[in-house]
C-alpha positions as CSV (number, residue, x, y, z in Angstrom):
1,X,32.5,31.7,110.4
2,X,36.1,29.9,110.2
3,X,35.2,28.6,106.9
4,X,34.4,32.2,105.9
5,X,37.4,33.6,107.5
6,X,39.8,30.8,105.7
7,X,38.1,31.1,102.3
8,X,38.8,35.0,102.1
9,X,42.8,34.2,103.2
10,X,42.8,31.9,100.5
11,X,41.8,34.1,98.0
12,X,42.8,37.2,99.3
13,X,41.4,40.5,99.0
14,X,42.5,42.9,96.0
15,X,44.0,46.1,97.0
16,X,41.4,48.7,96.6
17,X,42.2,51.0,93.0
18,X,42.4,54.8,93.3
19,X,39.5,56.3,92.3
20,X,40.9,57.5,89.5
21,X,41.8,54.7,88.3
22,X,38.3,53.6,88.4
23,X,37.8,55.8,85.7
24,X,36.6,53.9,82.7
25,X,39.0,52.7,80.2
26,X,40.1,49.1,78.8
27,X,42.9,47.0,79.7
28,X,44.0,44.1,77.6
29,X,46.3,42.2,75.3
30,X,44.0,43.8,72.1
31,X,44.2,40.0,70.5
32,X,41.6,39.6,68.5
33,X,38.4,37.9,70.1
34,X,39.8,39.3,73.4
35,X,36.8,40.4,75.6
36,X,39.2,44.0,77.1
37,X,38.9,44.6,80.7
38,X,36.5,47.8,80.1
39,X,34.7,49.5,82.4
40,X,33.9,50.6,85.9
41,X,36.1,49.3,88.3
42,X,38.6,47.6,85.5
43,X,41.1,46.6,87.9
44,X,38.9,44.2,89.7
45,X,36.9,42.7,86.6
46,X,39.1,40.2,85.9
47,X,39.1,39.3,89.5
48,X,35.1,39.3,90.0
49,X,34.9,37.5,86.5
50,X,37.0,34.2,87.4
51,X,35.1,34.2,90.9
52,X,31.8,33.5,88.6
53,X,33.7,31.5,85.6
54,X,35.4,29.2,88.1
55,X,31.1,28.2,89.1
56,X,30.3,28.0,85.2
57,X,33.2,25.5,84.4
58,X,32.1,23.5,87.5
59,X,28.1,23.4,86.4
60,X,28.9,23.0,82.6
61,X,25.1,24.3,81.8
62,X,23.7,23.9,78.5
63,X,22.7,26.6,76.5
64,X,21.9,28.8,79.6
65,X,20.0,32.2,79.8
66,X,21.3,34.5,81.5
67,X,20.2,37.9,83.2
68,X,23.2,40.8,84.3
69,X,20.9,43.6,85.7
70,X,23.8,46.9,85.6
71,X,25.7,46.1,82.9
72,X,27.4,49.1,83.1
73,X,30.0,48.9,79.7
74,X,29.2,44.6,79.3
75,X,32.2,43.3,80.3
76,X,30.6,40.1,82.2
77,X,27.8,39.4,79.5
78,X,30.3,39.7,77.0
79,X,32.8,37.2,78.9
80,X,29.4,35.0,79.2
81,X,28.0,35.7,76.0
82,X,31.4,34.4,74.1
83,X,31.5,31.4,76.8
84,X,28.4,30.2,75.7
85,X,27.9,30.9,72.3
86,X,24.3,29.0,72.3
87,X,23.3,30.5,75.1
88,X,21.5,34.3,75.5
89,X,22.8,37.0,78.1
90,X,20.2,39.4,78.6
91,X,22.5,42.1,79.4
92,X,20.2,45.3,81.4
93,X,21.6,49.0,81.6
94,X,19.2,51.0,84.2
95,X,19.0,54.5,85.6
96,X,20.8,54.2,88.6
97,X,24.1,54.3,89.7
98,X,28.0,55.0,89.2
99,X,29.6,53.5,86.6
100,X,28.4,54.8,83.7
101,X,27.7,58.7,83.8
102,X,29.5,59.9,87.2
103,X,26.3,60.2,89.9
104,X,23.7,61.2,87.2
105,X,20.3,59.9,87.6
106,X,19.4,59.2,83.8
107,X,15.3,58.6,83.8
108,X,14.5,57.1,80.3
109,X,15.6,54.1,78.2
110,X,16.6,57.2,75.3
111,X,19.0,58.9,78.1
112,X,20.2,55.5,78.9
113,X,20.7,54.1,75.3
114,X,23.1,56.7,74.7
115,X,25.7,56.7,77.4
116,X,28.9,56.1,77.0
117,X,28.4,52.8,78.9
118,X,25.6,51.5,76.5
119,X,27.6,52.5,73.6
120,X,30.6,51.0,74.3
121,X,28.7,47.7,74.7
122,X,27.1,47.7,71.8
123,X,30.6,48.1,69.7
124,X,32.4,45.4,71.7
125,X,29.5,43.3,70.7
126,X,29.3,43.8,67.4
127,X,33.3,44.0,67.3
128,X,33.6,40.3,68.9
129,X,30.2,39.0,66.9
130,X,28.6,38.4,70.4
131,X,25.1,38.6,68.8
132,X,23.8,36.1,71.7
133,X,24.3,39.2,74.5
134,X,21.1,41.2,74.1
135,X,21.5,44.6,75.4
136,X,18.6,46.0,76.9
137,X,18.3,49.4,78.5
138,X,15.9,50.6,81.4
139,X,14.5,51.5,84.6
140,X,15.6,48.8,87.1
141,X,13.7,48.8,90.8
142,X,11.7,46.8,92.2
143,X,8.4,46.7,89.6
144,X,11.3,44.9,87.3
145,X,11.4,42.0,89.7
146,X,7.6,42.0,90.1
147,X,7.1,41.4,86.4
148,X,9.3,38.4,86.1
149,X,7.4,36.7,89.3
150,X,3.7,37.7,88.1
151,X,5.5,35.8,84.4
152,X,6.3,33.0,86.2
153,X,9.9,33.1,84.5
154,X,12.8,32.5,86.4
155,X,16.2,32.9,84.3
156,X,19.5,30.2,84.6
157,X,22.2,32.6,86.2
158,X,21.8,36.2,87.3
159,X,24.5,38.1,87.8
160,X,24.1,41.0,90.2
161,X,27.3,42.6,90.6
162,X,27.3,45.9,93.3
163,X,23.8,46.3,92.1
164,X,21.5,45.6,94.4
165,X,21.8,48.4,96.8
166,X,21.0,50.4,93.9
167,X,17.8,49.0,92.9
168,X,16.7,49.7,96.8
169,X,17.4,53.1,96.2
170,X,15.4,53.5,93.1
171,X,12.4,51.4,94.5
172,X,12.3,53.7,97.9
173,X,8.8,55.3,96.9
174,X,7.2,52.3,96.1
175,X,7.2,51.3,100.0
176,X,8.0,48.0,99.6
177,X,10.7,46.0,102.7
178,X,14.1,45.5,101.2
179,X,14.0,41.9,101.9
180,X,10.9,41.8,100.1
181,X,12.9,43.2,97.3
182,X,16.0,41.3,98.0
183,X,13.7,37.9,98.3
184,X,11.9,38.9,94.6
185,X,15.7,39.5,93.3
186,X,17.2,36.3,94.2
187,X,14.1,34.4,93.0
188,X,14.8,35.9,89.2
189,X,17.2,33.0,88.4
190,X,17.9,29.4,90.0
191,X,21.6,30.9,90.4
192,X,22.5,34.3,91.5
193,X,25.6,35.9,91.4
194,X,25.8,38.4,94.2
195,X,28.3,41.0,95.2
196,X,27.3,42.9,98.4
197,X,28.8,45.6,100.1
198,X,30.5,44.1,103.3
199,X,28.3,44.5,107.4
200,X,30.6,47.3,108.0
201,X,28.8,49.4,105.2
202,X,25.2,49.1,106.2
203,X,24.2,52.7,104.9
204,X,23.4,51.4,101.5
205,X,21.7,48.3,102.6
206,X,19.0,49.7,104.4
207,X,16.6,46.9,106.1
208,X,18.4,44.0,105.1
209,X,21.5,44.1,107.2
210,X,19.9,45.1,110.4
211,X,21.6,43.3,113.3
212,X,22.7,40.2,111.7
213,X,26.2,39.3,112.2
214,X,27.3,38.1,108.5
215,X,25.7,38.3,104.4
216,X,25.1,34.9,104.1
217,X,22.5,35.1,107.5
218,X,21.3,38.8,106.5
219,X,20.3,37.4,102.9
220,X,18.9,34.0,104.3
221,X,17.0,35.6,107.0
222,X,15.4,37.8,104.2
223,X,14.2,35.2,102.1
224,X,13.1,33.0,105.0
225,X,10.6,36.0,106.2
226,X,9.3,35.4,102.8
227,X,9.1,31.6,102.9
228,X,11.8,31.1,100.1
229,X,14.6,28.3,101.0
230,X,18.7,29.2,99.7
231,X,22.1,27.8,99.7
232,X,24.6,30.3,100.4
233,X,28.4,29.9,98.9
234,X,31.5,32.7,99.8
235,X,32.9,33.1,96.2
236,X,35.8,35.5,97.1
237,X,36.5,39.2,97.8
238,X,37.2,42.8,96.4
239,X,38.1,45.6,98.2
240,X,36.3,48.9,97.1
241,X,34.9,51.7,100.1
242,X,35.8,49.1,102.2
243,X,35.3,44.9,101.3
244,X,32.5,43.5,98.8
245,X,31.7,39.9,98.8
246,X,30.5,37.9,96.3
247,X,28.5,35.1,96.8
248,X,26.4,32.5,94.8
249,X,22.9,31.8,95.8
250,X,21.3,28.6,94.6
251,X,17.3,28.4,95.2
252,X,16.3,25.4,97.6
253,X,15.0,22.6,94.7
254,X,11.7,22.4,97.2
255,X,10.4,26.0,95.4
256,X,8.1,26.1,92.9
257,X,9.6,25.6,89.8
258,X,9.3,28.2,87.1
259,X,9.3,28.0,83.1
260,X,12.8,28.2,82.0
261,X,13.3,32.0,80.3
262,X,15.3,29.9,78.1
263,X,12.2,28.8,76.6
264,X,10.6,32.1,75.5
265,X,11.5,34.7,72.7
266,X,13.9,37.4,73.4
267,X,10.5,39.7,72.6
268,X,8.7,38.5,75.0
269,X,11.7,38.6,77.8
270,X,12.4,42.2,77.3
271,X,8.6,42.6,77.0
272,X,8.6,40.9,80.6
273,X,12.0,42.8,82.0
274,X,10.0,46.1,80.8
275,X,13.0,47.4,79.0
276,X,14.1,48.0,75.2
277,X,16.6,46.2,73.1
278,X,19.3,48.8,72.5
279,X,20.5,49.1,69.2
């Protein structure tokens, strides 16, 4: 807990933005090859982005594959798409959520394809000729995390950015424990990225925060129940309806390995991911 407490003076916590500036818009120098700072939540992107490119300088992967599940307007799969050009981001718009049409519930992978979020992408893609970020568009919940364990896939890096809470929400018919969920999540890619909202805002982390006294116990408690193994790592802060903390779970090397996504067709991983590739 002093660790903890000394990392997040060191970094610091951002000041939180009005929410009207969290409206979306882009920020940026407009050089050319410049990935602008578009989006929900711009103010903080550049912030959350380092957290995560600070662990990608340090790893130096090869040609990795890479899953963001909320992509919202693809500013973190295109700053990963463009830092590894040999490398495939797998970029996933869902139905739930925020950022991209106010509190709208969109249903369908139509509705979704055409928000402004999904659109916006798709130009600063095509703008930056970032053909290695795949943009895919559907329903995220729990079934999604299902299919890539019944595959046998597990992806590089996930990124999973304020996410999570909202594929618990869209999985609450199916009956299935949040740690359950949380457990299947984490075991999508060797490497997740995490942002959680902090213990003070247990509301939208229903059955995973319970009692426990900090994230990194809540999430390992989770996966424990379900006999998976992690190593937990305080990446740094934000502050946004109160603090959210991201982290960087690495899977214990002692579980099963998976086939690399790497290794399959981009067909065959939307096929698996049970979305379309926006176009």
């Amino acid at each position: 807990m002093m660790m903890l407490a000394r990392a997040k003076r060191l970094i610091g916590l951002r000041s939180r933005p009005k929410h009207a500036d969290a409206a979306v818009r882009a920020v940026g120098s407009g050089l050319p090859g410049e990935v602008p700072t578009v989006g929900y939540r711009p103010d903080d992107n550049e912030h959350r982005w380092k957290l995560i490119d600070r662990e990608f300088a340090r790893d130096a992967p090869d040609a990795p594959c890479i899953l963001e599940i909320g992509s919202n307007f693809g500013y973190f799969s295109l700053k990963a798409a463009q830092r590894f050009g040999q490398g495939r981001v797998f970029s996933v718009e869902g139905s739930y959520g925020t950022g991209n049409q106010g509190s709208r519930e969109v249903k369908d992978q139509r509705q979704i394809q055409e928000t402004d979020g999904v659109r916006k992408h798709l130009s600063l893609r095509d703008d930056l000729g970032l053909g290695n970020d795949i943009v895919c568009v559907g329903v995220v919940d729990a079934r999604t995390y299902k299919r890539i364990a019944e595959a046998g896939i597990a992806f590089d890096y996930q990124i999973s950015l304020s996410v999570f809470h909202w594929v618990v929400t869209a999985s609450k018919s199916f009956g299935i424990d949040p740690r359950e969920i949380l457990t299947d999540h984490l075991l999508a890619a060797r490497t997740t990225f995490i942002e959680l909202p902090d213990m003070q805002q247990r509301k939208p982390m229903p059955g995973i925060y319970r009692d426990y006294a900090t994230i990194p116990q809540a999430i390992s408690e989770a996966a424990a129940a379900h006999g998976v193994a992690l190593r937990i790592t305080y990446l740094g802060s934000c502050s946004w309806y109160g603090t959210r903390d991201t982290y960087r779970v690495d899977l214990d090397p002692a579980v099963e390995p998976r086939q690399r996504a790497a290794e399959l067709p981009s067909e065959r991983i939307a096929e698996i991911l049970g979305v379309q590739v926006a176009r």
